[in-house]
ZAMARGU-4260 file (C-alpha; in steps of 0.2 Angstrom, whole numbers, plus 5000, padded with zeros to 4 digits):
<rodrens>
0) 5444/5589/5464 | 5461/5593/5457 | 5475/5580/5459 | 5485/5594/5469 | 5470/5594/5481
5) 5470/5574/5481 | 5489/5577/5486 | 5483/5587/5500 | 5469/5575/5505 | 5484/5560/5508
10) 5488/5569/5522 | 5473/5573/5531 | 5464/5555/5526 | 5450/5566/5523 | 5443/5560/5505
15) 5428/5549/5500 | 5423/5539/5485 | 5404/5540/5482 | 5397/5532/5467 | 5381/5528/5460
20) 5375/5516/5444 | 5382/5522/5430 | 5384/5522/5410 | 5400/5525/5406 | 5409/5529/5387
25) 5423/5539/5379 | 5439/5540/5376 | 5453/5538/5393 | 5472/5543/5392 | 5482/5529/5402
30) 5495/5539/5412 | 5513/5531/5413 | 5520/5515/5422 | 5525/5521/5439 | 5535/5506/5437
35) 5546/5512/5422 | 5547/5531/5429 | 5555/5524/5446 | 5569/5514/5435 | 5571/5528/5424
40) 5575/5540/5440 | 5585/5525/5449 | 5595/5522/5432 | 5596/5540/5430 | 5604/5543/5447
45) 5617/5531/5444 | 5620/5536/5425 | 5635/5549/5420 | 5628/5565/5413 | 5612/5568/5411
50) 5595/5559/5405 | 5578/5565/5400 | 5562/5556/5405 | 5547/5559/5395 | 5529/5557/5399
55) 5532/5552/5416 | 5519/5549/5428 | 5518/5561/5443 | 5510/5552/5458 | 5514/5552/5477
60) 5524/5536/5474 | 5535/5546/5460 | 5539/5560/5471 | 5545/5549/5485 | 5558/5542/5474
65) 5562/5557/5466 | 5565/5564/5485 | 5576/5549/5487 | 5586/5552/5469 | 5589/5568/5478
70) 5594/5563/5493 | 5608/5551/5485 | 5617/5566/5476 | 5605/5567/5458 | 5598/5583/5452
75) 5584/5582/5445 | 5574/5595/5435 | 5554/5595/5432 | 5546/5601/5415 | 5530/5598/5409
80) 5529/5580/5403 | 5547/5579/5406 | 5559/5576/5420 | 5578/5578/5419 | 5590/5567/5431
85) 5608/5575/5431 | 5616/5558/5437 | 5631/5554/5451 | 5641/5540/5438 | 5637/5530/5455
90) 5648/5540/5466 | 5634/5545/5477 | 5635/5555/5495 | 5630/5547/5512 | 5612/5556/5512
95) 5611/5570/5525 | 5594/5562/5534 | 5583/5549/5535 | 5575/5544/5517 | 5557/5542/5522
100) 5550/5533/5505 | 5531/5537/5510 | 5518/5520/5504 | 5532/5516/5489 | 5538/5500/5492
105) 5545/5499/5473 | 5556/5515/5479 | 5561/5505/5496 | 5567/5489/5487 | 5576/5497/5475
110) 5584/5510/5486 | 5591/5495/5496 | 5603/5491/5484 | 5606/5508/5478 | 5610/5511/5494
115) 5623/5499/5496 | 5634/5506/5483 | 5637/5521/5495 | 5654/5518/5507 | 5642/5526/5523
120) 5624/5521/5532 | 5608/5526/5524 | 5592/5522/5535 | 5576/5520/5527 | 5559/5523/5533
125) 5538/5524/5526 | 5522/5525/5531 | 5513/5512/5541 | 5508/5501/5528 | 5528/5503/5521
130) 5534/5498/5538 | 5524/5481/5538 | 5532/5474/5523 | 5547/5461/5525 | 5563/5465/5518
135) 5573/5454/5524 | 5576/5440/5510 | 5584/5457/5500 | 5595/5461/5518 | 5601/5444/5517
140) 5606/5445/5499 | 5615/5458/5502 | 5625/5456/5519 | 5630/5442/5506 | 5636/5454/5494
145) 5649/5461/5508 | 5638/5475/5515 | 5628/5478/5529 | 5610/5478/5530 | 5595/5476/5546
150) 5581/5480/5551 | 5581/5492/5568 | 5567/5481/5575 | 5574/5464/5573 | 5558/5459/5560
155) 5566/5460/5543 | 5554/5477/5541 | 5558/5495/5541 | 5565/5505/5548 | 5582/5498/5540
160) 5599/5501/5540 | 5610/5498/5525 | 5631/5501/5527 | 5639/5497/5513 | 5648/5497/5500
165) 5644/5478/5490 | 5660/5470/5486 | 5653/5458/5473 | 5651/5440/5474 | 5639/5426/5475
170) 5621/5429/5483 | 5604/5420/5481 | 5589/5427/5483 | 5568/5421/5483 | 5561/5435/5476
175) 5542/5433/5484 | 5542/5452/5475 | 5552/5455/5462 | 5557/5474/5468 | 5569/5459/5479
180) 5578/5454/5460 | 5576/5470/5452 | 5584/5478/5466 | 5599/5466/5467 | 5601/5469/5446
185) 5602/5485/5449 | 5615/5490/5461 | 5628/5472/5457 | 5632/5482/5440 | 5643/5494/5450
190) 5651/5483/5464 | 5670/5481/5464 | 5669/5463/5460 | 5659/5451/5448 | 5642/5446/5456
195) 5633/5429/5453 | 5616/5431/5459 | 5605/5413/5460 | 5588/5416/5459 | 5579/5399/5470
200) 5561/5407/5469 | 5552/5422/5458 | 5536/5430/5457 | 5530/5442/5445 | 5544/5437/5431
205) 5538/5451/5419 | 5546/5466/5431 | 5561/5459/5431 | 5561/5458/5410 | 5555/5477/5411
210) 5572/5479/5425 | 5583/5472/5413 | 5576/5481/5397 | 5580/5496/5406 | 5598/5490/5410
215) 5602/5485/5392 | 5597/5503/5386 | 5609/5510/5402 | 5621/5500/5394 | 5625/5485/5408
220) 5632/5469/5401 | 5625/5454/5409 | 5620/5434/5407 | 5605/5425/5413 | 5597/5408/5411
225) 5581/5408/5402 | 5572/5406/5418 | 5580/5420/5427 | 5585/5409/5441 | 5605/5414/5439
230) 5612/5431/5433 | 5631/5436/5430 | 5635/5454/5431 | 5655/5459/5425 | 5657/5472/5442
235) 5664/5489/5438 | 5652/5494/5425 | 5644/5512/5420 | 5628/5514/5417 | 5624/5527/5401
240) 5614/5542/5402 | 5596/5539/5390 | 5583/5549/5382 | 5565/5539/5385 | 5547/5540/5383
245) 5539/5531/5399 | 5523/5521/5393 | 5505/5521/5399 | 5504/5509/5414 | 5494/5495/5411
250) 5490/5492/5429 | 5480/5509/5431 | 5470/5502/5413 | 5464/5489/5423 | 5452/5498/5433
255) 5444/5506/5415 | 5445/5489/5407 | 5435/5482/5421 | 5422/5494/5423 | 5419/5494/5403
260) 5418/5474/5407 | 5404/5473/5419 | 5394/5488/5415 | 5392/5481/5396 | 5399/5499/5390
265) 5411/5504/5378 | 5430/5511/5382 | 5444/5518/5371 | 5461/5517/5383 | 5475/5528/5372
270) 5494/5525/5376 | 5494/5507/5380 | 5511/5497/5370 | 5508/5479/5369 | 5525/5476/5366
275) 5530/5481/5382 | 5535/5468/5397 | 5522/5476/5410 | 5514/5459/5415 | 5497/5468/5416
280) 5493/5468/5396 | 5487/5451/5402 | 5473/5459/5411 | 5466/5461/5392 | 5467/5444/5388
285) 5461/5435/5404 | 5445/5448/5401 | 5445/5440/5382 | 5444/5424/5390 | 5428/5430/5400
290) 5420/5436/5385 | 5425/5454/5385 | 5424/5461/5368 | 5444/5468/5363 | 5448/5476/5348
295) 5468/5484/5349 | 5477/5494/5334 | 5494/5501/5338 | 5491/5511/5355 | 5475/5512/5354
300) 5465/5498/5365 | 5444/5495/5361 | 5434/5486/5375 | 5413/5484/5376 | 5407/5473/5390
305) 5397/5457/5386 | 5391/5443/5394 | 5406/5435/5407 | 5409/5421/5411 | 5422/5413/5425
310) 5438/5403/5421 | 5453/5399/5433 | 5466/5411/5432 | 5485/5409/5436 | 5490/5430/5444
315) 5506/5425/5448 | 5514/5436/5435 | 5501/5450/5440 | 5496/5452/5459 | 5492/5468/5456
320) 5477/5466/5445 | 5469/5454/5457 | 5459/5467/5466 | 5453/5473/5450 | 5449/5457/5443
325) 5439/5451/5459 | 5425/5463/5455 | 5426/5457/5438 | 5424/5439/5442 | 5407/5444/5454
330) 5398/5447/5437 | 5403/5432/5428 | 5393/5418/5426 | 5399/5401/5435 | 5415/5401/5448
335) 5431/5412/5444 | 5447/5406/5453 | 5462/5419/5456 | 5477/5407/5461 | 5495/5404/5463
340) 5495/5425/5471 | 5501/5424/5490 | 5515/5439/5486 | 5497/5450/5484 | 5495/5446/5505
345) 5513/5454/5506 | 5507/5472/5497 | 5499/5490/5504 | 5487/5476/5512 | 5484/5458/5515
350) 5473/5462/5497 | 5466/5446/5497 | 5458/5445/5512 | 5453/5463/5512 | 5444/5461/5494
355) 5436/5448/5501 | 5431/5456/5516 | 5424/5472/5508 | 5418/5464/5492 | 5406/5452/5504
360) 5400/5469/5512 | 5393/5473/5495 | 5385/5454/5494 | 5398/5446/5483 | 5399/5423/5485
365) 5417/5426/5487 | 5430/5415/5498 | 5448/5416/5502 | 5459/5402/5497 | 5479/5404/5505
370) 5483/5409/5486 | 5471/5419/5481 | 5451/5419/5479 | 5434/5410/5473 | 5420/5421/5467
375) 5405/5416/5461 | 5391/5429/5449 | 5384/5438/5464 | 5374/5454/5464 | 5380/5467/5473
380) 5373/5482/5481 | 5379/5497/5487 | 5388/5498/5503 | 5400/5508/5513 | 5417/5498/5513
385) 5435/5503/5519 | 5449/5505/5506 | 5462/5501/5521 | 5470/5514/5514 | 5476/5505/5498
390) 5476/5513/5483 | 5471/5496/5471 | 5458/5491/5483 | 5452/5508/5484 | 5449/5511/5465
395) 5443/5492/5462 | 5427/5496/5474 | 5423/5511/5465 | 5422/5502/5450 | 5412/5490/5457
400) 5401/5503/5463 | 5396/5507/5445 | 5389/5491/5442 | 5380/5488/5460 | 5362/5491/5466
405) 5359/5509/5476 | 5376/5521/5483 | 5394/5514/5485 | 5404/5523/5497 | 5424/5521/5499
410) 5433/5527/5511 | 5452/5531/5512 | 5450/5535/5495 | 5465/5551/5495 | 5476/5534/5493
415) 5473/5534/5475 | 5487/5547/5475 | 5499/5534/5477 | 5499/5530/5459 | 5484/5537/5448
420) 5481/5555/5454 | 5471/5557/5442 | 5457/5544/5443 | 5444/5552/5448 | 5443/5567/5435
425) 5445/5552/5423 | 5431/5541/5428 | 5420/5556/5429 | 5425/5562/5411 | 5418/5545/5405
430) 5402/5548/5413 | 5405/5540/5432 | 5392/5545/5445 | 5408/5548/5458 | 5409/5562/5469
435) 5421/5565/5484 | 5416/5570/5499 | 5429/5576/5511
</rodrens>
């Protein structure tokens, strides 16, 4: 299936996932962060002039924010392997509708504070799963800022309603995401007034490094503690226009790095820069710890399973990769503990109960703890499980899939559209047994 069909599929929830034992080997392209790309549109919305984005990724998640750059005044121009953002210098219109940002909740966050630059009321809106995620530490920090920002139901969630524009000032924030932080970053730059923003609680430390690389090369003058819990941003600032190569994502490499880990085969992931802050590089080292076999030169990252072995892992920094990582730990010998992650209850899904969930389906010793989850080796067998419509969840069960006894079969899986389009033709280049039935 081509990734315009899987496009089409997201809206029909027509698509399946069916796998069988497989070896796999070969070489795999990483695409780009989805986490860089939506900064570089953001920043490039509220740049003068205009900036170039290369080797962006192009995923359902992408194209909601560049449907809300849009909607906020920016132009932007779609090459291959390159994006143009004709920017506002922050002097954006009141959108003319609703910005519906679909199942990005990086786009939401972000577009909260963007929003409240403009003098006007921007509403925002997403799909089921975007409309069940709280928002309302970021409301708060903001109405503190001297807008206006609620939820329409009362619940902290979406729909919102944001009227600004910030003023400046002192705020405080517990960033149980960081898109709550990076958002607050982003927008304080451009308010009338200094801004001193306290930081009491933070999860996920790395995004907010990769948020503040992005506003050094913007240009944004700054000061923050080395802990990140208190930021100073001089008001009336411009961010600059910038030319930049977006990196592969290591959270997508998760799924490859794992399904090399427990099928004992050997991968080659291009694209991957170790000196970027993306917390999910740590994947590759906590599967070191479990006796993955690693070998990296420049971008070029060598994995052959071995023999695994469990350990107690701290995902605090990286809730993403515990769905991934979950399958990993049901082929390791002795207990693996994935803690100090309750942010990962507050994603698409409560992920943690519905890895465990699914993961027991396919006969794993799993439990749920309040922060995360105990897995014991198990042997797993083929099973039909639900992808609850989350992309992470849906891709870690295929993997999985490779490595069980008899047929795997995962439904919801048009969700992978979210951020890895292309996933399926990538695991199937590499010699996956996955075919979709829709």
């Amino acid at each position: 299936m081509c990734i315009h069909s899987i496009f089409i599929a997201l809206f029909f929830n027509a698509m399946k996932f069916i796998i069988h034992p497989s070896k796999i080997e070969g070489k795999v392209p990483i695409p780009g962060s989805k986490s860089h790309t939506i900064r570089a549109l953001v920043m490039g919305l509220l740049a003068e002039g205009e900036s170039i984005i290369r080797d962006p990724l192009e995923s359902s998640d992408t194209l909601s924010c560049i449907r809300m750059v849009e909607s906020f005044g920016g132009k932007i121009v779609r090459e291959k392997n390159l994006w143009k953002v004709k920017g506002t210098g922050g002097r954006m219109p009141i959108p003319d509708d609703i910005i519906d940002t679909g199942n990005s909740g990086t786009t939401l966050y972000i577009g909260i504070g963007t929003a409240s630059l403009i003098e006007g009321i921007t509403i925002f809106t997403g799909d089921h799963q975007i409309r069940s995620r709280p928002a309302d530490g970021l409301l708060e920090a903001i109405n503190a800022l001297g807008a206006k920002a609620r939820s329409t139901r009362g619940n902290g969630k979406p729909p919102l309603v944001i009227e600004g524009p910030i003023k400046g000032g002192e705020t405080s924030v517990k960033a149980v995401t960081s898109q709550y932080l990076s958002s607050l970053l982003i927008a304080t730059p451009l308010a009338k007034n200094d801004s001193v923003i306290s930081v009491p609680l933070l999860y996920e430390a790395p995004y907010v490094t990769m948020t503040l690389r992005w506003l050094e090369r913007c240009g944004i003058r700054y000061t923050a503690d080395e802990s990140y819990r208190k930021f100073i941003f001089p008001g009336r600032q411009c961010y600059k226009s910038f030319d930049s190569h977006i990196g592969a994502d290591f959270s997508s490499s998760a799924f490859f790095l794992v399904a090399a880990a427990i099928t004992g085969c050997k991968l080659i992931l291009t694209g991957l820069d170790f000196a970027d802050p993306q917390g999910d590089k740590e994947v590759v080292h906590i599967l070191q710890k479990m006796g993955a076999s690693i070998d990296i030169a420049g971008l070029t990252l060598r994995i052959r399973g071995g023999n695994l072995r469990g350990g107690t892992f701290d995902l605090n920094a990286i809730p993403d990769a515990l769905p991934s990582l979950a399958v990993a730990a049901c082929f390791a010998d002795g207990e693996t503990k994935l803690v100090n992650v309750p942010q990962a209850r507050l994603k698409e899904t409560d992920r943690i109960a519905v890895m465990c969930r699914e993961l027991k389906k396919m006969g794993a010793n799993i439990e749920e703890i309040s922060d995360g989850l105990i897995v014991r080796k198990s042997t797993l067998t083929g099973a039909e499980v639900n992808g609850h419509g989350d992309h992470r969840v849906v891709m870690s069960l295929a993997v999985a899939g490779l490595a069980a006894r008899g047929t795997t079969v995962v439904d919801t899986a048009e969700s992978v559209s979210v951020t890895f389009p292309s996933f399926p033709e990538l695991m199937r280049a590499i010699g996956a047994a996955l075919t979709i039935n829709e």
